[in-house]
N, C-alpha and C positions, 0 to 999 in steps of 0.2 A: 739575772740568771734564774731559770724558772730551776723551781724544786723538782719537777717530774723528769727532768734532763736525768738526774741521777737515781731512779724511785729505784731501780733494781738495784744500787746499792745499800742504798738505805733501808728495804725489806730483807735482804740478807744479813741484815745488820754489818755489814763490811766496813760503813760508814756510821756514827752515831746523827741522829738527824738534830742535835744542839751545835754539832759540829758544820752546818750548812752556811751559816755568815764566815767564817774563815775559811772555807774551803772555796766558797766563791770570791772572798779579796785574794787568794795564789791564784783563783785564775785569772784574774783582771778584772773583776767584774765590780763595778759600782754599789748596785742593787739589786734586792731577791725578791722574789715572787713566791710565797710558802705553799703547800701542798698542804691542806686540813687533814686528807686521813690517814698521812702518813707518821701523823701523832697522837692516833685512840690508843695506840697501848699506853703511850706516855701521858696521856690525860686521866685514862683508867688508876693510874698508878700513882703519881703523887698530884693529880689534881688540874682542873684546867688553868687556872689563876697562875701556878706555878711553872706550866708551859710555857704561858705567853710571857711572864715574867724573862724568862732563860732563854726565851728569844731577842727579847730586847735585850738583855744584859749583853749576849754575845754579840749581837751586831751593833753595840754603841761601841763596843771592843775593839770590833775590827773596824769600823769607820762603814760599817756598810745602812746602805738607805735601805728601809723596810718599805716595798712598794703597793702590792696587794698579796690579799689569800685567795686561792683558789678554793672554793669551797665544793665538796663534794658529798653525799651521803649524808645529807641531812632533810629526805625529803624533797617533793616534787613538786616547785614553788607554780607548776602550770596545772595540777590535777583537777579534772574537773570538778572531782568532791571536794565540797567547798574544806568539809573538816580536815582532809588531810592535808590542803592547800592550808591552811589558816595552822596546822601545828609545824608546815615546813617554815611559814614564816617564823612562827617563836623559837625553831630549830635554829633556824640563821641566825639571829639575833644577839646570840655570844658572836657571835665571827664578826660582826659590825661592833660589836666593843671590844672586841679581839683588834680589831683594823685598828678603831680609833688608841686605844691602850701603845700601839707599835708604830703611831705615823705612818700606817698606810694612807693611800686616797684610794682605794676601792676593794671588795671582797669582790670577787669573781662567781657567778653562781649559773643554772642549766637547770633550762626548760624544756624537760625532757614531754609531762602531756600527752594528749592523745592526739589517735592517728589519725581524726575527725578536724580538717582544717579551720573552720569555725568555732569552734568548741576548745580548739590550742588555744586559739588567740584571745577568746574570751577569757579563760583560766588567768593565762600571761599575763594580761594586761592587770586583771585583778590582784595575783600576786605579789608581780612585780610594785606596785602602786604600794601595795603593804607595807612590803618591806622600806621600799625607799623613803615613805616619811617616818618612819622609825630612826633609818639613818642617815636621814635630813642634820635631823639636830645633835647628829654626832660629830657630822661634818665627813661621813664617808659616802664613797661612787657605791653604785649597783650597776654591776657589768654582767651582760649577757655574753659568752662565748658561742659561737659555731661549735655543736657540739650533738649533731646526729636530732632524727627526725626534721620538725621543721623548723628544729632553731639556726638547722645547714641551710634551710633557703634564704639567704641574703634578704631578699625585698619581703620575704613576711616579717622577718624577723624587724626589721627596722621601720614597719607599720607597726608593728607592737610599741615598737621605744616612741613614733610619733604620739602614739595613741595616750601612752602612759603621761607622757608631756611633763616632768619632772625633771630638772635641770642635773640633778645627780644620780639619774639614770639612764647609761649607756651601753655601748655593746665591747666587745675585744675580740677583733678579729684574729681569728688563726689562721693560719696560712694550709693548713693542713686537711679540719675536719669539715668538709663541704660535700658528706657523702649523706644524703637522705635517710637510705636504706637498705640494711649488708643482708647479704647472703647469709647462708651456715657458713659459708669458708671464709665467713670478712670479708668479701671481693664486696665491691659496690653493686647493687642490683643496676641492670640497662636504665637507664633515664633516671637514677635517682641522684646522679652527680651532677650536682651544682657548679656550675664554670667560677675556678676558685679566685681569675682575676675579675671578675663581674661581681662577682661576691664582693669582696676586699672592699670595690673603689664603691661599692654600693651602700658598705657599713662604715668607713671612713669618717663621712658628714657627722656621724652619731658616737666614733670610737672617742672612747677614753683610755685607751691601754691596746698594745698590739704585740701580738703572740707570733715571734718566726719560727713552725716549725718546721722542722728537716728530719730525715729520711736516710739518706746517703747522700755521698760526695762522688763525682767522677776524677777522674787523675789531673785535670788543671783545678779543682775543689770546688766548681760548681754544684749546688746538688741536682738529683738526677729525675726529680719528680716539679720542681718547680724554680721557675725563674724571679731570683731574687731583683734583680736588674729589672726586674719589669714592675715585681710587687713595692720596690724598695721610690719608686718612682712616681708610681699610684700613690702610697704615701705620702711623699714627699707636695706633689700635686694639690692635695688636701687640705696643706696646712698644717698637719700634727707635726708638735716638736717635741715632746715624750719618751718616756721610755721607750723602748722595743723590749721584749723579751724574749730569750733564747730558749729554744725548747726543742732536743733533741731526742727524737723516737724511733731510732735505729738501731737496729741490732748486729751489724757487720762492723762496725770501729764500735772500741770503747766508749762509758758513757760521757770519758772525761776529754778522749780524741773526736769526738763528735759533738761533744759542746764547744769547744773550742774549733772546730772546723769552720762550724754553725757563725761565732762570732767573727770568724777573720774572713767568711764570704760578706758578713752584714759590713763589718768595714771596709773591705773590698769593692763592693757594689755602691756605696753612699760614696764611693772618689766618685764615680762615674754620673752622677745625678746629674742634671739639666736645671 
């Protein structure tokens, strides 16, 4: 169960965010996928050590597997300034011993960069290289997600992961974010949406970790933006045998009727595989 399924609870305080490994064993779920910024107040406050601490306590509790962190706001691991590229990596670098500390196998991180296609790539490559022999010897992944700009086009993104050529360095594909470049309204600009099953079966060869998100459900519980049956199959196709994680960013059902919609279409759809 990814943490962002539920991030408007957890910012309204509705839900306490130590409270995330028991709330995901009520709802069936194995293992969690943690959200980094959804715990600066709590790191501000008694400490990051004692975060990560209160995370493992609570999910050794509930039997739950600590899987990755998604890491966000900690710097722009693609900048073409070498100096702010080189302080994103030390920025990261607790969340890889944040990973290793919790038995994850990979932090999650976004190569956000410039809009100079040459010049991403170059960044990326450099970055990411950083970072992953740091956490070589931790024993943690570096995964890139589909996440705006040119980390949404599938075939650059995974010439970067070639490029970097590091055996614990991969991507995580989302099912969701394959939009290049939004409007003021958030709508996708014309041409800049990436075909999100081309994308998928594209990053697959290189995933180490795979992100279902969903949107809304139609009245037999399909969602209404993308065919799981088709994505769940492309997977399947690939060879990954992994986690999935559920990641529900919908605003018409609940966060907790939409995480579980979300899970019982993934299990619904994995009868039907070939």
């Amino acid at each position: 169960m990814a943490q962002w399924s539920l991030h408007r609870s957890f910012r309204k305080k509705e839900k306490g965010v130590f409270q995330f490994a028991p709330i995901a064993r009520q709802m069936g779920f194995e293992g969690v996928e943690y959200v980094s910024m959804l715990y600066l107040k709590e790191i501000k406050k008694i400490g990051f050590n004692a975060v990560i601490d209160s995370l493992n306590t609570m999910s050794g509790l509930n039997g739950i597997k600590n899987v990755l962190i998604m890491v966000d706001e900690e710097g722009d691991l693609a900048s073409p300034n070498e100096a702010e590229r080189n302080q994103a990596v030390e920025n990261h670098k607790k969340w890889v011993d944040a990973g290793q500390r919790l038995g994850c196998h990979s932090i999650r991180v976004n190569l956000r960069g410039s809009s100079v296609a040459k010049e991403w790539k170059e960044a990326s490559v450099k970055g990411l290289s950083r970072l992953a022999e740091y956490a070589a010897d931790r024993n943690i992944n570096i995964i890139v997600e589909n996440h705006g700009g040119f980390s949404s086009n599938a075939a650059m993104l995974v010439e970067v992961i070639h490029e970097v050529h590091l055996p614990n360095v991969g991507v995580l594909p989302d099912f969701g974010n394959f939009c290049m470049e939004k409007n003021k309204d958030k709508t996708c600009m014309e041409g800049k949406d990436y075909n999100r099953y081309k994308g998928v079966g594209e990053m697959m060869p290189v995933a180490l970790g795979v992100s279902a998100k969903s949107y809304d459900f139609d009245s037999n519980g399909n969602e209404t933006k993308i065919n799981y049956y088709r994505m769940l199959q492309i997977i399947k196709n690939s060879g990954y045998t992994s986690y999935i994680g559920v990641e529900y960013e919908g605003d018409r059902l609940s966060e907790e009727a939409g995480t579980l919609a979300t899970k019982s279409l993934l299990l619904k759809a994995a009868e039907t595989l070939k």
